[in-house]
TIRO-2110 file (N, C-alpha, C; in Angstrom, 1 decimal):
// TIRO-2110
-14.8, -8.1, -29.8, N, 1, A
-14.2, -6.7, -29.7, CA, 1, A
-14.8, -5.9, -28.5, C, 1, A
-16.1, -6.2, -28.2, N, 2, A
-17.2, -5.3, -27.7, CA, 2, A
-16.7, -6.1, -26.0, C, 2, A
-16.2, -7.3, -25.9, N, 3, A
-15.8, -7.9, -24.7, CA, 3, A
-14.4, -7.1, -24.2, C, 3, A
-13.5, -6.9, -25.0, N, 4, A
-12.5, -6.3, -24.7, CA, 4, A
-12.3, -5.0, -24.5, C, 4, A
-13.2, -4.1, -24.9, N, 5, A
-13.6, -2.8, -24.7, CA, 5, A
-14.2, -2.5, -23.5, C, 5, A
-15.0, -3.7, -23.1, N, 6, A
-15.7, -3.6, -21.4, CA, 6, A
-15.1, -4.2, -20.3, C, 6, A
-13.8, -4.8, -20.9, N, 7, A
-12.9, -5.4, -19.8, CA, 7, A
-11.6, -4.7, -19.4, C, 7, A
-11.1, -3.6, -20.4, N, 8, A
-10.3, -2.8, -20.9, CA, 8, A
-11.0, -1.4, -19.3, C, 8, A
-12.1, -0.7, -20.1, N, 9, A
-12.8, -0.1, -19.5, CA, 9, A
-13.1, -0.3, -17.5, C, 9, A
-13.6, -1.7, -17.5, N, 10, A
-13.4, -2.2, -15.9, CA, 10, A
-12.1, -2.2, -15.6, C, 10, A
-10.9, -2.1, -15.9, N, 11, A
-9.9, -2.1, -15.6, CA, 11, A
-9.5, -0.9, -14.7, C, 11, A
-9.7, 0.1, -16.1, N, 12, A
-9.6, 1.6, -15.5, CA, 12, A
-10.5, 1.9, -14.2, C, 12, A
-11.8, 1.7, -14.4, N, 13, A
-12.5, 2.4, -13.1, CA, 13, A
-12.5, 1.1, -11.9, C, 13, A
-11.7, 0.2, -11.8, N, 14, A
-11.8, -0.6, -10.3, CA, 14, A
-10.1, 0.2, -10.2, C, 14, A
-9.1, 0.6, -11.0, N, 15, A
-7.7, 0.9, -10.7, CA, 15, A
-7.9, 2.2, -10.1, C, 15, A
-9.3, 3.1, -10.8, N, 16, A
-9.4, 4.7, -10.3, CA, 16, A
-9.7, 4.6, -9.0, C, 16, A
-10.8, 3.5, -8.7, N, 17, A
-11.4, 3.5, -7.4, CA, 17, A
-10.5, 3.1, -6.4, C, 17, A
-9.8, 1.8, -6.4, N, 18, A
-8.8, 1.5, -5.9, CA, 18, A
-7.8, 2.6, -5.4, C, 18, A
-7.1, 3.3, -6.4, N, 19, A
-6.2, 4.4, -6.3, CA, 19, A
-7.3, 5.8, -4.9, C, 19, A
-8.5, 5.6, -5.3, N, 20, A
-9.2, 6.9, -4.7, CA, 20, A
-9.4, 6.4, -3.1, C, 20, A
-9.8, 5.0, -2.8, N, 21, A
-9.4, 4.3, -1.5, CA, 21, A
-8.5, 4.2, -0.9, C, 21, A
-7.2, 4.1, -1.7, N, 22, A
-5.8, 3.8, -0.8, CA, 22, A
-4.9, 4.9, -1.2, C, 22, A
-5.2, 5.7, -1.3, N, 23, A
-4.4, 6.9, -1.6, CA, 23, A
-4.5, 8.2, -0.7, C, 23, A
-4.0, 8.6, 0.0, N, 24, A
-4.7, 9.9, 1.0, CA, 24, A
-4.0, 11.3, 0.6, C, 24, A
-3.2, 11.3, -1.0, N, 25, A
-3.0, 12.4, -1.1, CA, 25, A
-1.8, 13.0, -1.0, C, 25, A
-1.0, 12.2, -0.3, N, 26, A
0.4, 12.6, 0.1, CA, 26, A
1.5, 12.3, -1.3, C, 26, A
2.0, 13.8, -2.1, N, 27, A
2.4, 13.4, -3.0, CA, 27, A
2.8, 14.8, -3.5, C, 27, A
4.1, 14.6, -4.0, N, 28, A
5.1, 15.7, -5.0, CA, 28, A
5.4, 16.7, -3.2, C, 28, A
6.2, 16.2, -2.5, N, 29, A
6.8, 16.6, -1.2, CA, 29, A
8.0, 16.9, -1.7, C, 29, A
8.3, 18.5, -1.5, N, 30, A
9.9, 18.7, -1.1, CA, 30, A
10.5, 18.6, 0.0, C, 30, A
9.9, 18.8, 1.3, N, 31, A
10.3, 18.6, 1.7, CA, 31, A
9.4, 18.3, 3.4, C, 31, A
10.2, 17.4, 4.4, N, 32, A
9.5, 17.3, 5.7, CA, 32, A
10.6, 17.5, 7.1, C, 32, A
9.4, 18.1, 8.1, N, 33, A
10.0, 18.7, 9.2, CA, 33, A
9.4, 18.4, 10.1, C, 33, A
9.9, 17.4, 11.6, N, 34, A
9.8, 16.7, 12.8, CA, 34, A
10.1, 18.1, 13.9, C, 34, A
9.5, 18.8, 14.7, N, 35, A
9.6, 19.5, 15.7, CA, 35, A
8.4, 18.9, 17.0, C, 35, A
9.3, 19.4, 17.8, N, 36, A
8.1, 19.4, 19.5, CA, 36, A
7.5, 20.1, 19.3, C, 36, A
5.9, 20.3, 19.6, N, 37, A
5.0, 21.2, 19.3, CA, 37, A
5.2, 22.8, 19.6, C, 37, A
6.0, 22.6, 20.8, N, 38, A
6.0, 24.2, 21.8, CA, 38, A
7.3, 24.8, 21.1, C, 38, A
8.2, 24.5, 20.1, N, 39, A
9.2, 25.0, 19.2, CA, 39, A
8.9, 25.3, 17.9, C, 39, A
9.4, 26.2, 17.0, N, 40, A
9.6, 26.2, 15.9, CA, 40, A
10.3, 25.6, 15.2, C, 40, A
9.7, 25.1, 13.8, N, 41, A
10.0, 24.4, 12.3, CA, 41, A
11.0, 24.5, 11.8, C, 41, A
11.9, 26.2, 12.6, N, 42, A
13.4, 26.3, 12.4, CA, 42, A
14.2, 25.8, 12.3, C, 42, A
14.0, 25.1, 13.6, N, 43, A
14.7, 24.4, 14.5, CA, 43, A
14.9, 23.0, 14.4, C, 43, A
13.5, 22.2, 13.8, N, 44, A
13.8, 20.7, 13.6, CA, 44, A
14.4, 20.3, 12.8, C, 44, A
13.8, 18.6, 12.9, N, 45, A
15.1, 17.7, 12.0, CA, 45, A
13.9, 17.8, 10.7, C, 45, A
15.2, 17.7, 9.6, N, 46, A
14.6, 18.6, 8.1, CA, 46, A
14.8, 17.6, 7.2, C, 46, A
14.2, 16.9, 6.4, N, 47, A
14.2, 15.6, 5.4, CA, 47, A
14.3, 16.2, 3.7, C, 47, A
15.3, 16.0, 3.3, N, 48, A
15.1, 16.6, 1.8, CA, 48, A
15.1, 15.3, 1.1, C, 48, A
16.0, 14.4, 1.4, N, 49, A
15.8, 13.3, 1.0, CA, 49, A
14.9, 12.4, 0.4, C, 49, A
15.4, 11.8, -1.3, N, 50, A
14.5, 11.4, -1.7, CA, 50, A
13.3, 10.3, -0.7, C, 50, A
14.5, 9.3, -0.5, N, 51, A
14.0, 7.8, -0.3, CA, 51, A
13.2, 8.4, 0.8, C, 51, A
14.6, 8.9, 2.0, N, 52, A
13.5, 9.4, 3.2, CA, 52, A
11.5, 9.9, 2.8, C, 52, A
11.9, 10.7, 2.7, N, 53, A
10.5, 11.3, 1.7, CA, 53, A
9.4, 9.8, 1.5, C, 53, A
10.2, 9.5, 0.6, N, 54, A
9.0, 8.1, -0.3, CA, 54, A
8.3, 7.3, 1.0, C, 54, A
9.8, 6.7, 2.0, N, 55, A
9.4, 6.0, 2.8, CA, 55, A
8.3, 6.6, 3.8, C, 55, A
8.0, 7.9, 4.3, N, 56, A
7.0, 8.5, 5.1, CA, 56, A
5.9, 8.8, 4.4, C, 56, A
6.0, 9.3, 2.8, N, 57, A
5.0, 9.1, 2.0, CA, 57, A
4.0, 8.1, 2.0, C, 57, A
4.8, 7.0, 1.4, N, 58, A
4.3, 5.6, 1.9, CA, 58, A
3.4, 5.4, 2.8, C, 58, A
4.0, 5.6, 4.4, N, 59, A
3.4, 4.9, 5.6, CA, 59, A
2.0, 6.2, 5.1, C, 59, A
2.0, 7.2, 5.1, N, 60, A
0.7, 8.4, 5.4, CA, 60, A
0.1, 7.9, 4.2, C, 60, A
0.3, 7.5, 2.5, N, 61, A
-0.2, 7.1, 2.3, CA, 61, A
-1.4, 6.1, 2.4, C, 61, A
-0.7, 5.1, 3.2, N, 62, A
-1.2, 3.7, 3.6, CA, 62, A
-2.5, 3.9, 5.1, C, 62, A
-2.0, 5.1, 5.6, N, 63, A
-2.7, 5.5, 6.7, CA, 63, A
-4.4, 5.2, 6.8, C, 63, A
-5.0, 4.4, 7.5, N, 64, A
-6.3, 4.7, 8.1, CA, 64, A
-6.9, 5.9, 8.0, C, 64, A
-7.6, 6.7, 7.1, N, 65, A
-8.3, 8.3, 6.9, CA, 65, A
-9.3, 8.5, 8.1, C, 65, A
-9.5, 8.6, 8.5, N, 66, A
-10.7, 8.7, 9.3, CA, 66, A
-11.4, 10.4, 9.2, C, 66, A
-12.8, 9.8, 9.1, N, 67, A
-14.0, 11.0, 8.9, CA, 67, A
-14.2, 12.0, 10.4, C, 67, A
-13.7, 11.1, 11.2, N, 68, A
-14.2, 12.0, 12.3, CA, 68, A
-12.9, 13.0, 12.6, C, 68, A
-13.5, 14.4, 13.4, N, 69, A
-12.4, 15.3, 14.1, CA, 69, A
-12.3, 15.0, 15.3, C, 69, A
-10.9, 15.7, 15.9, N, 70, A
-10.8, 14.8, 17.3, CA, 70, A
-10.7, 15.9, 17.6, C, 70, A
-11.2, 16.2, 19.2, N, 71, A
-10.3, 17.4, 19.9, CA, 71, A
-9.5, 16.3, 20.9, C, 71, A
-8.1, 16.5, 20.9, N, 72, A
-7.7, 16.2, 22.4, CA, 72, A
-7.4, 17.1, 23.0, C, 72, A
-7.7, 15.9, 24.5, N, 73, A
-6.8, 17.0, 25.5, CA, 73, A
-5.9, 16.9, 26.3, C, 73, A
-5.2, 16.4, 25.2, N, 74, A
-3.8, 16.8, 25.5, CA, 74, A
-2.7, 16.6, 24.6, C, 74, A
-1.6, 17.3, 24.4, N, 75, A
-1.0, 17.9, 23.3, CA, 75, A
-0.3, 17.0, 22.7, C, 75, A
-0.1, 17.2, 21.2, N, 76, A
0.7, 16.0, 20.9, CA, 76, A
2.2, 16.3, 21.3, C, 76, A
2.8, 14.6, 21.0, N, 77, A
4.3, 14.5, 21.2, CA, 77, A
5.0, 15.1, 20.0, C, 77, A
4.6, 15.5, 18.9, N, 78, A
5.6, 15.7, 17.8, CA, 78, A
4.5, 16.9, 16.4, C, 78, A
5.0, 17.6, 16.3, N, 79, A
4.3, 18.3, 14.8, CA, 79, A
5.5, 17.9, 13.4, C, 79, A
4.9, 17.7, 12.5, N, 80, A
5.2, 17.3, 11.2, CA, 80, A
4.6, 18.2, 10.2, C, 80, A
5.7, 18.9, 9.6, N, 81, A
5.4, 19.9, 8.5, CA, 81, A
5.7, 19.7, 7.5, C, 81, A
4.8, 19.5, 6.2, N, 82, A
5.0, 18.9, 5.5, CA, 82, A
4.9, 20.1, 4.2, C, 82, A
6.3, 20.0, 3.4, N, 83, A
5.9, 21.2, 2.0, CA, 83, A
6.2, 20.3, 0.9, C, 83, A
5.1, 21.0, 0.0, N, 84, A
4.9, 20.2, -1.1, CA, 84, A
5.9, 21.0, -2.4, C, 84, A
5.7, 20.4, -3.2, N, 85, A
6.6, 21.1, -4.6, CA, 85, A
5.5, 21.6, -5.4, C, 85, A
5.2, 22.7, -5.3, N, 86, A
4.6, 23.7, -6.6, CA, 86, A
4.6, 24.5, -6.3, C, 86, A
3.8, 25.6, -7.3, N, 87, A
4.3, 27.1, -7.2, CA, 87, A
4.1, 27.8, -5.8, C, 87, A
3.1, 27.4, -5.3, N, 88, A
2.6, 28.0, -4.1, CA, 88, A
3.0, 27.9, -2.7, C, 88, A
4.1, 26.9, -2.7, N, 89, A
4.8, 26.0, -1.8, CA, 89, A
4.0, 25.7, -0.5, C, 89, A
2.7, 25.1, -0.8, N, 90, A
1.9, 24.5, 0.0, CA, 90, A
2.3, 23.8, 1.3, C, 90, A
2.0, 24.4, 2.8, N, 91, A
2.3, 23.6, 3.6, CA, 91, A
1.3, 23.0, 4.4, C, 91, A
1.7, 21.8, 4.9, N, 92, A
0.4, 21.1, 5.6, CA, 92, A
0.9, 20.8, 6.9, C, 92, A
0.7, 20.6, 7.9, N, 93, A
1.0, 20.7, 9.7, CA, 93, A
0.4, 19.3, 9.9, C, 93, A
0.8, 18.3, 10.4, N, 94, A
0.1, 17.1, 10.8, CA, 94, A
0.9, 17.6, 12.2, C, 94, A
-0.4, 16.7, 13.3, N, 95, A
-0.1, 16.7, 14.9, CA, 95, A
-0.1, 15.6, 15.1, C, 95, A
1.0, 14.8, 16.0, N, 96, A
1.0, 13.8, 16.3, CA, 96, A
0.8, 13.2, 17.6, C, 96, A
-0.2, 12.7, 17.6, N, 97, A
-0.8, 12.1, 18.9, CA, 97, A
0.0, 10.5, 19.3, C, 97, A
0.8, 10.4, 19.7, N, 98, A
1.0, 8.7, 20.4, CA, 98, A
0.5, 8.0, 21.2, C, 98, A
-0.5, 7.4, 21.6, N, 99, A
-1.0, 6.1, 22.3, CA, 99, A
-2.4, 7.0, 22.3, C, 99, A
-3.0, 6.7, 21.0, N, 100, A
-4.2, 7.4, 20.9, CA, 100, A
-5.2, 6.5, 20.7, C, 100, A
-5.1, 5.4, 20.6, N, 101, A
-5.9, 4.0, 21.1, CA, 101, A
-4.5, 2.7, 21.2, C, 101, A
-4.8, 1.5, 21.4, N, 102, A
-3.8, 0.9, 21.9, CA, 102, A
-2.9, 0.6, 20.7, C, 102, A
-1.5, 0.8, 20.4, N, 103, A
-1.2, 0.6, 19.5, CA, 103, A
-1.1, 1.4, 18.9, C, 103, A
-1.9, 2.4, 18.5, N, 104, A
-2.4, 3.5, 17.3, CA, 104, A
-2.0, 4.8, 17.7, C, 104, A
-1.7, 5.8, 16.5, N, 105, A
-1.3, 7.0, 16.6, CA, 105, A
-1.8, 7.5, 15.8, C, 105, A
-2.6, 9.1, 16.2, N, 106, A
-3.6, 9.7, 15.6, CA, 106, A
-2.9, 10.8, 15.2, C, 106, A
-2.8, 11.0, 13.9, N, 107, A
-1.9, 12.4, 13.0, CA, 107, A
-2.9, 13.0, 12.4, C, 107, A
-3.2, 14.4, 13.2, N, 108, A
-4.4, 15.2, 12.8, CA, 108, A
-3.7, 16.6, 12.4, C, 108, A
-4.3, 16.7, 10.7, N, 109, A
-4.0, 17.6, 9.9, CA, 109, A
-4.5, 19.4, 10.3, C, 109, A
-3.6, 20.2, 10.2, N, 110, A
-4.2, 21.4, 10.3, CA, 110, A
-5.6, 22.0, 8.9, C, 110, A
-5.4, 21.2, 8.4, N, 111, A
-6.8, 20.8, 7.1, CA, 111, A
-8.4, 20.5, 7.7, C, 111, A
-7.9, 19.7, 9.0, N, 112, A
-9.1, 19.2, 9.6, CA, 112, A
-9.5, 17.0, 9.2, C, 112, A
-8.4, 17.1, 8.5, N, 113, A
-8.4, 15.7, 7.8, CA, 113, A
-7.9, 14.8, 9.3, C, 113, A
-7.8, 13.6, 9.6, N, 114, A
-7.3, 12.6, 10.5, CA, 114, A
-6.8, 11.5, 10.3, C, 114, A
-5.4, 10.7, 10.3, N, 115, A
-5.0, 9.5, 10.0, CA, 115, A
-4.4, 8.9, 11.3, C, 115, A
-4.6, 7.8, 10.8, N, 116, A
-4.5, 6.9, 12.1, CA, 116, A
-3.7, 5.5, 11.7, C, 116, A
-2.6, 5.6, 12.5, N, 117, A
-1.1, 4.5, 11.7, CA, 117, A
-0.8, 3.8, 13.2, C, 117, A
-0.1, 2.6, 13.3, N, 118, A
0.1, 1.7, 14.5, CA, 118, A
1.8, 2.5, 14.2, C, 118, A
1.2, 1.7, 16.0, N, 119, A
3.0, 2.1, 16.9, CA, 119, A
4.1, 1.9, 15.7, C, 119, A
4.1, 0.9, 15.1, N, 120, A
5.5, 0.5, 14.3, CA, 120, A
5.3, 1.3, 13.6, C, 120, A
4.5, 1.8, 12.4, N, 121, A
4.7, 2.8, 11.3, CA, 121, A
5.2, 4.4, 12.2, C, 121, A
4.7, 4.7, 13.2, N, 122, A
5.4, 5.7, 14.2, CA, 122, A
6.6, 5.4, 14.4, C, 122, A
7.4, 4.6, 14.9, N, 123, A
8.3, 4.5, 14.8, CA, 123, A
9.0, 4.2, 13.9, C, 123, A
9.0, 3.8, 12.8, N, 124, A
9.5, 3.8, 11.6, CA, 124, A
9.8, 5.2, 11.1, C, 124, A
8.5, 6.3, 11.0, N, 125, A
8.9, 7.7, 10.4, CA, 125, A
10.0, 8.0, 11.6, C, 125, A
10.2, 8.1, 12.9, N, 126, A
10.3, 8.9, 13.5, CA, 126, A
12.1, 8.4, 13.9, C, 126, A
12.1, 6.8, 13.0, N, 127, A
13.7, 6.3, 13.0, CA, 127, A
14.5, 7.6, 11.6, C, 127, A
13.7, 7.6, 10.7, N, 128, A
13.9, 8.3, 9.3, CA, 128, A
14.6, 9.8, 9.6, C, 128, A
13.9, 9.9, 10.8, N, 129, A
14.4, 11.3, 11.1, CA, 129, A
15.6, 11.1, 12.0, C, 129, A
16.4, 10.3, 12.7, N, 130, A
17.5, 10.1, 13.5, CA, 130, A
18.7, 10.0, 12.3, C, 130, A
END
């Protein structure tokens, strides 16, 4: 009994840890917004859609976190506004940097957080919105 209770138990905290490593947080979204930096959120293309949603969730989920902050210098190609569903209708601004190492695209949070996804997951979110 005392074997199944400690195997039961490891279950849970390698599934919490797991979840706490591959998880970046991205979750309960109503809705997302693709604009050029130097325009307003008015104006862009606007995703209410579920699947849409899941599938961008997904990639940011899956994203590289990275601890460091970047300044660049020079501006990104795209801002992404992201509102969540609860009372407070929380929004989050990711910046999107393209060819931020080879391959890679650096989406830096107005939070100060940083993820970092390859060319194809870029172009994947950025088909979602066409």
């Amino acid at each position: 009994m005392k074997k199944v209770i400690i195997i039961l138990l490891s279950i849970v905290v390698l599934s919490f840890v797991g979840f706490k490593v591959f998880f970046n947080g991205f979750s309960n979204i109503d809705r997302i917004t693709l604009q050029k930096p130097d325009e307003p959120f008015e104006t862009g293309e606007k995703i209410t859609d579920k699947k849409k949603i899941g599938t961008i969730t997904g990639i940011l989920n899956r994203a590289n976190h990275s601890k460091s902050r970047y300044k660049m210098a020079i501006e990104p190609k795209y801002k992404i506004q992201i509102i969540y569903k609860n009372n407070s209708k929380e929004i989050e601004i990711l910046h999107v940097f393209t060819g931020f190492d080879k391959n890679k695209t650096l989406l830096s949070s107005d939070t100060g957080d940083s993820y970092i996804i390859s060319s194809k997951q870029t172009k994947k979110i950025l088909e979602v919105f066409k």
